[in-house]
Structure formats: structure tokens, C-alpha cells
Backbone bond lengths (Angstrom), bond angles and torsions (degrees), N, CA, C in turn:
res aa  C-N    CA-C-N  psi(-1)  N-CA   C-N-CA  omega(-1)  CA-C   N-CA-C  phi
1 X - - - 1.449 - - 1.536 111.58 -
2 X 1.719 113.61 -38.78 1.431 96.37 166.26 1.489 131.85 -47.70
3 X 1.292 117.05 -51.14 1.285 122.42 -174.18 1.930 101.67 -43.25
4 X 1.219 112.30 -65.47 1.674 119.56 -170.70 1.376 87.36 -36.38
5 X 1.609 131.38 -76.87 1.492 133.18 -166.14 1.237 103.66 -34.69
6 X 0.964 128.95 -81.76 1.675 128.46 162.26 1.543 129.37 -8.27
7 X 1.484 98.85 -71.75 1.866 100.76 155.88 1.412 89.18 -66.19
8 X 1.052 150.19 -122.96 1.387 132.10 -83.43 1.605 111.26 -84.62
9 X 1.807 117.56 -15.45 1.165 98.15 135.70 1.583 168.51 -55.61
10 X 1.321 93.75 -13.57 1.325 124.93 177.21 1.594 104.62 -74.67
11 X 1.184 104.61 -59.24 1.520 114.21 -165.55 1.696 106.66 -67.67
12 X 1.829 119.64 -35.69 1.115 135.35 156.36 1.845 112.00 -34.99
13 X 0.949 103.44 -77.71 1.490 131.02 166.24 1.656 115.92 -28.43
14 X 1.078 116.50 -34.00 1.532 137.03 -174.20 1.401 99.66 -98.27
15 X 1.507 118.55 -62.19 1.946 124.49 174.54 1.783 93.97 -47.21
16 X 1.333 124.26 -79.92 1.046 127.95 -163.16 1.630 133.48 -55.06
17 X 1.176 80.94 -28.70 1.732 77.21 158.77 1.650 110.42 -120.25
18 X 1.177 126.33 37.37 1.404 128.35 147.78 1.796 103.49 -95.58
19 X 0.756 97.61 -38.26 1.913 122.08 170.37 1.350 109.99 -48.21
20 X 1.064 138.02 -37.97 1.018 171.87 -148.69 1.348 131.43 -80.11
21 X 1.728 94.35 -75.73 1.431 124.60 162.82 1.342 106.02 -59.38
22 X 1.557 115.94 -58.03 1.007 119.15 -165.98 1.449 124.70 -52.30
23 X 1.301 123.65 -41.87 1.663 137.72 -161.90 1.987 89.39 -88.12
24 X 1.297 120.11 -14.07 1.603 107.32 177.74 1.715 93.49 -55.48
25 X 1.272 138.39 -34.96 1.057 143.08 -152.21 1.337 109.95 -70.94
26 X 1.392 112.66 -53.14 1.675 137.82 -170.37 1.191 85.72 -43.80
27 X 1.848 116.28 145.41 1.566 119.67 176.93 1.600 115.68 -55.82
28 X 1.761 110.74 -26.57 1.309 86.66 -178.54 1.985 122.64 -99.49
29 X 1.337 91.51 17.80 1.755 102.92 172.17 1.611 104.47 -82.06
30 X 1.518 126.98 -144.21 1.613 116.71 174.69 1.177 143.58 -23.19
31 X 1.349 93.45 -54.40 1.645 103.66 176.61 1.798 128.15 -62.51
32 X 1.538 86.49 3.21 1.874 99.40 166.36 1.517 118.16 -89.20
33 X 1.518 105.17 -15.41 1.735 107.35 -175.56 1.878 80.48 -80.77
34 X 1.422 82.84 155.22 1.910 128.01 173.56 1.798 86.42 -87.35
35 X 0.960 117.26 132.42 1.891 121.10 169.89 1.481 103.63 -130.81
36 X 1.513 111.87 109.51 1.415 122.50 -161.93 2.161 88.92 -126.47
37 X 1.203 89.65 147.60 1.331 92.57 -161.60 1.996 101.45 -132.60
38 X 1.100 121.33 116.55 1.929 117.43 -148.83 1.745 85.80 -138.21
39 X 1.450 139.40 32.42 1.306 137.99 163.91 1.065 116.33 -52.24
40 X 1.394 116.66 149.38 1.837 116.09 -176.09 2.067 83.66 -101.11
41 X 1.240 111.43 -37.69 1.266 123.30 -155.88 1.611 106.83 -137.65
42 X 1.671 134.73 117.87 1.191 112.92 159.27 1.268 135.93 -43.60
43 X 1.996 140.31 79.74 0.751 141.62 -164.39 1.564 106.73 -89.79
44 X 1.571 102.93 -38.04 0.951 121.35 173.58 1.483 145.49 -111.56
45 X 1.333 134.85 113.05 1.484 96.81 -168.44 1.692 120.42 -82.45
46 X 1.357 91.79 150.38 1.800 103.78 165.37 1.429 127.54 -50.92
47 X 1.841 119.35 130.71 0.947 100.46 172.91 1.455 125.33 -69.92
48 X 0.762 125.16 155.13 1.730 143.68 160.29 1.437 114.67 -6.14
49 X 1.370 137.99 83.09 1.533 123.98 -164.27 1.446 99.19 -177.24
50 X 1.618 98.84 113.99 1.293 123.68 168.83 1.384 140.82 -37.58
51 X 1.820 107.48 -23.03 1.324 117.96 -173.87 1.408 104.69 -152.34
52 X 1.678 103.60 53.67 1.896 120.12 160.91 1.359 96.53 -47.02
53 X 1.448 93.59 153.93 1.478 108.88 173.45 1.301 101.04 -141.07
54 X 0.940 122.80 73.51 1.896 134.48 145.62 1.354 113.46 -20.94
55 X 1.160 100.21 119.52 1.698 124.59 164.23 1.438 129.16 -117.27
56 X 1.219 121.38 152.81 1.814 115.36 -166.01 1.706 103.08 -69.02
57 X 0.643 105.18 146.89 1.481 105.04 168.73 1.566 132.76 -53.88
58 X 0.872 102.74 146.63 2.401 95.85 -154.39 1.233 113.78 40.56
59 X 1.325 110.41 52.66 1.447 113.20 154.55 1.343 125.42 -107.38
60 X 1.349 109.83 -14.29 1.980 130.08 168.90 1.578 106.37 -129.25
61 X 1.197 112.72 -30.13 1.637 106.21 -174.64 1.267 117.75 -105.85
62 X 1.452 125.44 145.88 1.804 130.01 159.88 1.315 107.16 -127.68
63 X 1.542 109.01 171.82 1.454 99.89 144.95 1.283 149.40 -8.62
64 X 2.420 85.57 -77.13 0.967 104.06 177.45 1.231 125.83 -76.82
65 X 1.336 128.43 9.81 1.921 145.23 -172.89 2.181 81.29 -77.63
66 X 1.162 94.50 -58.91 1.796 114.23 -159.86 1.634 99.70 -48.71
67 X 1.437 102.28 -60.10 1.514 103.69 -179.78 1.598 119.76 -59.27
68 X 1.085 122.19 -37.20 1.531 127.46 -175.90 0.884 126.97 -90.04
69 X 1.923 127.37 -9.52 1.224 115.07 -172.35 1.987 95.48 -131.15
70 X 1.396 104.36 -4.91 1.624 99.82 -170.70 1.842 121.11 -65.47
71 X 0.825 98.31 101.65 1.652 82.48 170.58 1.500 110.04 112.56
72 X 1.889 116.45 14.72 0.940 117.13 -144.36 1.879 96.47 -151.98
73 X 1.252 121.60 163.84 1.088 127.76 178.03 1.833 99.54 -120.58
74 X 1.196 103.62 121.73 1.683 121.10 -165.30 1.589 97.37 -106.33
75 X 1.231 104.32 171.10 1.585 132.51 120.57 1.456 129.04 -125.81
76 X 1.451 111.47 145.82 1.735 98.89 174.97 1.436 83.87 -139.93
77 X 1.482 88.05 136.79 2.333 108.77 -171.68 2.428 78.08 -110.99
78 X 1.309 96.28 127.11 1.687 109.67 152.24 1.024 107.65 -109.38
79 X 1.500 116.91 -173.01 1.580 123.57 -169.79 1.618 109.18 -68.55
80 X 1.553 98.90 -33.97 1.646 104.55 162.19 1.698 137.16 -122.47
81 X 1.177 98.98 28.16 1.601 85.38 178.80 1.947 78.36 -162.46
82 X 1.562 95.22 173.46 1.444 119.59 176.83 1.861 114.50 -150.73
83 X 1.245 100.12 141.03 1.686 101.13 -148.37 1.252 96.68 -155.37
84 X 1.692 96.89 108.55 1.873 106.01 140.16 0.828 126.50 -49.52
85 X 1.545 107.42 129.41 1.786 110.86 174.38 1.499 114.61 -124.80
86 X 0.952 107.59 124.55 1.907 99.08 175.71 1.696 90.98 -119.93
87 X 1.695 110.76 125.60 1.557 110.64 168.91 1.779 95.36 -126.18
88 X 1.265 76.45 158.81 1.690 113.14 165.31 1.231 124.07 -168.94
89 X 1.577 97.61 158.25 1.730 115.17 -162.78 1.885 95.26 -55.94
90 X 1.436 67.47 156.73 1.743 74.22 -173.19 1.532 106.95 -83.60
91 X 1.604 117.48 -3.24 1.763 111.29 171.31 1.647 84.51 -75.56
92 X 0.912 159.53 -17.95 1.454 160.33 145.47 1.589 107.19 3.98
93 X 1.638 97.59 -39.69 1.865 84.49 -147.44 1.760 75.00 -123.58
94 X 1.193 117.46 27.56 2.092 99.08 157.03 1.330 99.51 -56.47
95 X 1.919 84.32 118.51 1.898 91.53 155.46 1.349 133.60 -73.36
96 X 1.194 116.21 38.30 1.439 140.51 163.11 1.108 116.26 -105.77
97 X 1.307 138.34 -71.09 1.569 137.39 133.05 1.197 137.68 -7.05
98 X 1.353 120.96 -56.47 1.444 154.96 -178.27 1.877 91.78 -66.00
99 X 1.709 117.06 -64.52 1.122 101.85 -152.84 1.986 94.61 -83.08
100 X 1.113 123.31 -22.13 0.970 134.77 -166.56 1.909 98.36 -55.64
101 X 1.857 105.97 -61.24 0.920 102.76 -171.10 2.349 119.59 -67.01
102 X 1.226 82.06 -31.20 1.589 100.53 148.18 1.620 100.59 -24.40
103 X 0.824 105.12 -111.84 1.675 146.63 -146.07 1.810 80.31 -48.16
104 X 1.284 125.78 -44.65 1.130 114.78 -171.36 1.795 112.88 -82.16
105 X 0.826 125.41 11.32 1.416 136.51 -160.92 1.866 90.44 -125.99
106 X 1.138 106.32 -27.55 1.422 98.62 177.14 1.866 126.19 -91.59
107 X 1.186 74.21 -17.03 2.012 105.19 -172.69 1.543 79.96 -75.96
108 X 1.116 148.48 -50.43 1.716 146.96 -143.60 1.777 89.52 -108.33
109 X 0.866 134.78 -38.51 1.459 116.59 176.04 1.681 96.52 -81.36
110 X 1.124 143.91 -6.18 1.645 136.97 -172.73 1.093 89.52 -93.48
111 X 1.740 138.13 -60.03 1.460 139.71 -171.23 1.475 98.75 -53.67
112 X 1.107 124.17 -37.26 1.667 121.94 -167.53 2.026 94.01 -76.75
113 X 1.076 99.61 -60.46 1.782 102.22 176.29 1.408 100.83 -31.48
114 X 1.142 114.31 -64.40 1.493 126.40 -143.19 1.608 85.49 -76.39
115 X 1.282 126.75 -70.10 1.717 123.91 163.47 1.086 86.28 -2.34
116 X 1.747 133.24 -105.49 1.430 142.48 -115.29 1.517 94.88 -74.04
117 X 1.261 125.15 -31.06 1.438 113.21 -147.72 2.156 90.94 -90.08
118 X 0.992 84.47 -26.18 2.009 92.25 174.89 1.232 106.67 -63.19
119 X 1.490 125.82 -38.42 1.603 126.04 -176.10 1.796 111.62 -90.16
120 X 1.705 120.01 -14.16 0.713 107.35 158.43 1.616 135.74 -120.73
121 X 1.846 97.00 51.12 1.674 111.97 -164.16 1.761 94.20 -77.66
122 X 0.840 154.09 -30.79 1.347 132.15 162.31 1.447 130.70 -81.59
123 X 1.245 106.96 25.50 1.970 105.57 141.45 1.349 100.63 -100.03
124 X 1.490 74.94 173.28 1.692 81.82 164.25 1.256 132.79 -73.12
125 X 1.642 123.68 -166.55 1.574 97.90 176.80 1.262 114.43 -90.96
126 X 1.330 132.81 -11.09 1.277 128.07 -144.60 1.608 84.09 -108.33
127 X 1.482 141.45 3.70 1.158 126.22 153.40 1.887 113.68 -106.23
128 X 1.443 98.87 -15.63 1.609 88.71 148.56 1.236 123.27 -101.68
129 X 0.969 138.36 70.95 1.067 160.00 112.86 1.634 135.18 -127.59
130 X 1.632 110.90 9.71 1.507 108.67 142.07 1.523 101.56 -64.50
131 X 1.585 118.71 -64.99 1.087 118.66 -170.94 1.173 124.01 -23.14
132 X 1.574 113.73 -43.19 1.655 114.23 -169.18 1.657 99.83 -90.47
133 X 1.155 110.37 -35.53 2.142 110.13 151.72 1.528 118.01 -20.86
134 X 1.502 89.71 -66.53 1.400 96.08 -169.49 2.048 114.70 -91.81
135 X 1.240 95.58 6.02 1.558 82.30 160.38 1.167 113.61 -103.13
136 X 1.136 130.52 -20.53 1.439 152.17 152.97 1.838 106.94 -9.96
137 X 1.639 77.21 -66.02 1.535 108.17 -160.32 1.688 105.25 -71.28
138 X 1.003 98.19 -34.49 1.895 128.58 -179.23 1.788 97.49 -54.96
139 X 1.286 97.79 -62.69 1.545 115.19 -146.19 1.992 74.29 -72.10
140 X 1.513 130.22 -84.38 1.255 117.47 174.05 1.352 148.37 -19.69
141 X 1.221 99.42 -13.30 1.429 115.63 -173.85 1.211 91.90 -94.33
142 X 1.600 133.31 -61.20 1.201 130.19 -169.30 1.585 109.65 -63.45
143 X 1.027 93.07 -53.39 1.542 89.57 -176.48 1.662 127.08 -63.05
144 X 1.409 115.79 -49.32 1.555 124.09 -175.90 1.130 99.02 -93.91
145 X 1.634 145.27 -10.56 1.580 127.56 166.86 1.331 111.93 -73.88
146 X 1.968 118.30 -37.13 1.424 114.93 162.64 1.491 124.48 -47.03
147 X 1.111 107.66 -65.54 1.966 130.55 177.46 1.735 82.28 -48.98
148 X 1.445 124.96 -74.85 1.677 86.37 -167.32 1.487 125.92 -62.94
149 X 1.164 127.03 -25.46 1.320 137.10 177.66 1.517 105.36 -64.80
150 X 1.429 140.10 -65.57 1.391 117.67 -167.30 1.730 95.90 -114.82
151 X 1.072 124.00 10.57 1.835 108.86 162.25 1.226 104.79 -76.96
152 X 1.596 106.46 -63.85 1.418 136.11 -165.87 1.610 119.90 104.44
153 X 1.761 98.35 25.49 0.967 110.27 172.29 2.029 119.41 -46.70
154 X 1.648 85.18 124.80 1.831 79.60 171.64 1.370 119.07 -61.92
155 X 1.836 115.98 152.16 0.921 128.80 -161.06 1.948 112.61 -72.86
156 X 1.091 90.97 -33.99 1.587 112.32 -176.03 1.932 86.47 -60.00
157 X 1.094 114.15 -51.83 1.341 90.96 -159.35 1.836 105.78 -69.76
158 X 1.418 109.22 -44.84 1.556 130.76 170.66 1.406 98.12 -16.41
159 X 1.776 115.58 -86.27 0.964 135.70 -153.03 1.759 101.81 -75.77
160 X 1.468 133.58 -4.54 1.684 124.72 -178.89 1.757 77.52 -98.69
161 X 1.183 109.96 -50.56 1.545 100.31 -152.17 1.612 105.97 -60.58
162 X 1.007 111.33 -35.11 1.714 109.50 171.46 1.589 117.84 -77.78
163 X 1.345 118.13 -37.23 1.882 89.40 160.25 1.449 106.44 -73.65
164 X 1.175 149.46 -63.02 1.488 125.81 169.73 1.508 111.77 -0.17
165 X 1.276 115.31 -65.92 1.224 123.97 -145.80 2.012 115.33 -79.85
166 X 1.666 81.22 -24.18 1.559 100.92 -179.00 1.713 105.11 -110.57
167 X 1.002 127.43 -1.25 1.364 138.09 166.15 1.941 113.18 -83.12
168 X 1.271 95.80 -50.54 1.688 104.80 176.81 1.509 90.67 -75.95
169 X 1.117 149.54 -37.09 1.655 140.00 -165.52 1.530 91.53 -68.09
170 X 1.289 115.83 -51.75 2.073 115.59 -174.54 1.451 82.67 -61.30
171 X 1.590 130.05 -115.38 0.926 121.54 -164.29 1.363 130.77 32.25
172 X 1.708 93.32 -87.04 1.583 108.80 179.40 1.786 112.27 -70.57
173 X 1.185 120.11 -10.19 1.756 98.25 178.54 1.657 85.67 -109.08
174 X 1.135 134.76 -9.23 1.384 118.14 -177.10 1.785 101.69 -91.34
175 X 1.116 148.94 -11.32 1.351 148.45 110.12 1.850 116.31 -13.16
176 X 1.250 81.25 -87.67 2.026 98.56 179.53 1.835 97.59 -42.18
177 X 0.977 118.36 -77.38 1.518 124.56 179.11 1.881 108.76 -23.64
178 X 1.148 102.18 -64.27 1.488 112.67 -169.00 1.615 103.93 -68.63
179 X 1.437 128.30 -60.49 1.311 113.24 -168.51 1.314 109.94 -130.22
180 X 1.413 120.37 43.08 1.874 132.29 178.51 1.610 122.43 -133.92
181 X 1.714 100.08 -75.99 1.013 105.23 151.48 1.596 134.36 -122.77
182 X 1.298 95.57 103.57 1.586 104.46 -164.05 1.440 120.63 -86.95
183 X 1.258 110.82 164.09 1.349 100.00 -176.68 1.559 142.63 -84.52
């Protein structure tokens, strides 16, 4: 049975972060961030986004913006609005790094898949894989009902990012199920 865990994490691991990439696309993955761009100097380039919104330079950023909020989960309250902030350095987002840490975040939710579907190899499949439905649904609830409740994360993104998230989970055990670990 180890060996299957092994394959069918692997193969998990491969679905899930092709899964992955893919749903950044869906209107409510990237294309929901605002991409505001406040350079004194192209130091950096911009990501990829159709409707930058350029700002003069030190008109959102300082120093002291860099020192106080980098690396850190904020709030900043103005006279009218109040806003989560999570920053990081922009070597932050090497897509080497980025996909690396990816890929490893996906390998640990596949071992966990592959876990559940080993403890539940004597049902059938079509109730292991409600199971993985409903942890799906489990794991979303906890996670994107919090994030909308005290981020104020929009719902559009809440509700795409969790079937994504519970759509690639079927996927990958309805794969594993059929030709890994079978029943």
C-alpha cells in the first residue's frame, strides 16, 4: 500500500498543481487583484495586467511604508476606508520560489488525499469521493467563510476559489480511486 501512496501522490501532486495554475485564470483567481503601480524608477517590472493604474511616485510608498508593513500582516484605518495588508519583498514572488513553494504545498495536500482515500478503500468509490467533496467543502468553509468574514474578502473570489479548490481535490482522488488506489 505504500508504494500506491507514493504513486498516487505524485500523480495528485502533478493534477493539483496543474489545477492550480490553471483556475489563477478564472475571473475570480488574478484578475480580481486591483494592480496599481507607484515607481519612482522602473526597478521593477509590472506584472502582466491590462488595466495598471500608475501613480506618481511617493504617492502610496516611503521608506517608512517598506519598513513597517514588509513581511508582515497590517491594518491601515484612513479617514475612509480600513485595509488588510499583507506585503512582501518583491524577490518574494521569484517564479522559482513561488512555484517551488507551490508544488510543495500541493505534494502535502496529495499525501493527505491519498491518506484519506487509503482509510477509506473499503467503500465504494462514489462514497469516497463524497468524502473528498465534503472535505473539500469542510476545508472552504473554514477557510474562505473566515477570510470573508474578517478580511472582507469578496465573495466572487471566496466562492471560485473554493470550487477550484474542491474541484481539483475530485479530480485528483477520482484519478487515484480509478487507477491507484482502488477499491
Amino acid at each position: 500500500m505504500t508504494k500506491k501512496i507514493i504513486i498516487s501522490t505524485i500523480v495528485s501532486t502533478v493534477i493539483l498543481f496543474l489545477w492550480s495554475g490553471l483556475t489563477q485564470m478564472f475571473p475570480w483567481g488574478v484578475p480580481t487583484a486591483q494592480t496599481i503601480s507607484a515607481q519612482s524608477t522602473k526597478q521593477t517590472e509590472n506584472f502582466i495586467a491590462p488595466n495598471l493604474i500608475e501613480l506618481p511616485a511617493n504617492s502610496l510608498t516611503t521608506e517608512k511604508y517598506d519598513e513597517q508593513f514588509v513581511n508582515k500582516i497590517s491594518t491601515l484605518t484612513t479617514d475612509k476606508t480600513f485595509s488588510w495588508i499583507i506585503t512582501k519583498p518583491v524577490g518574494y514572488y521569484n517564479v522559482g520560489n513561488y512555484f517551488i513553494k507551490e508544488v510543495l504545498t500541493q505534494l502535502l495536500v496529495a499525501l493527505l488525499l491519498a491518506t484519506l482515500l487509503v482509510l477509506t478503500v473499503g467503500l465504494t468509490n462514489q462514497k469516497r469521493l463524497t468524502i473528498i467533496a465534503i472535505s473539500g467543502v469542510v476545508a472552504v468553509t473554514a477557510i474562505y467563510g473566515q477570510m470573508m468574514n474578517w478580511w472582507g474578502v469578496p465573495a466572487i473570489y471566496a466562492l471560485g476559489a473554493g470550487i477550484n479548490l474542491t474541484i481539483g481535490w475530485m479530480l485528483s482522488a477520482f484519478v487515484s480511486t480509478k487507477w491507484i488506489i482502488k477499491q
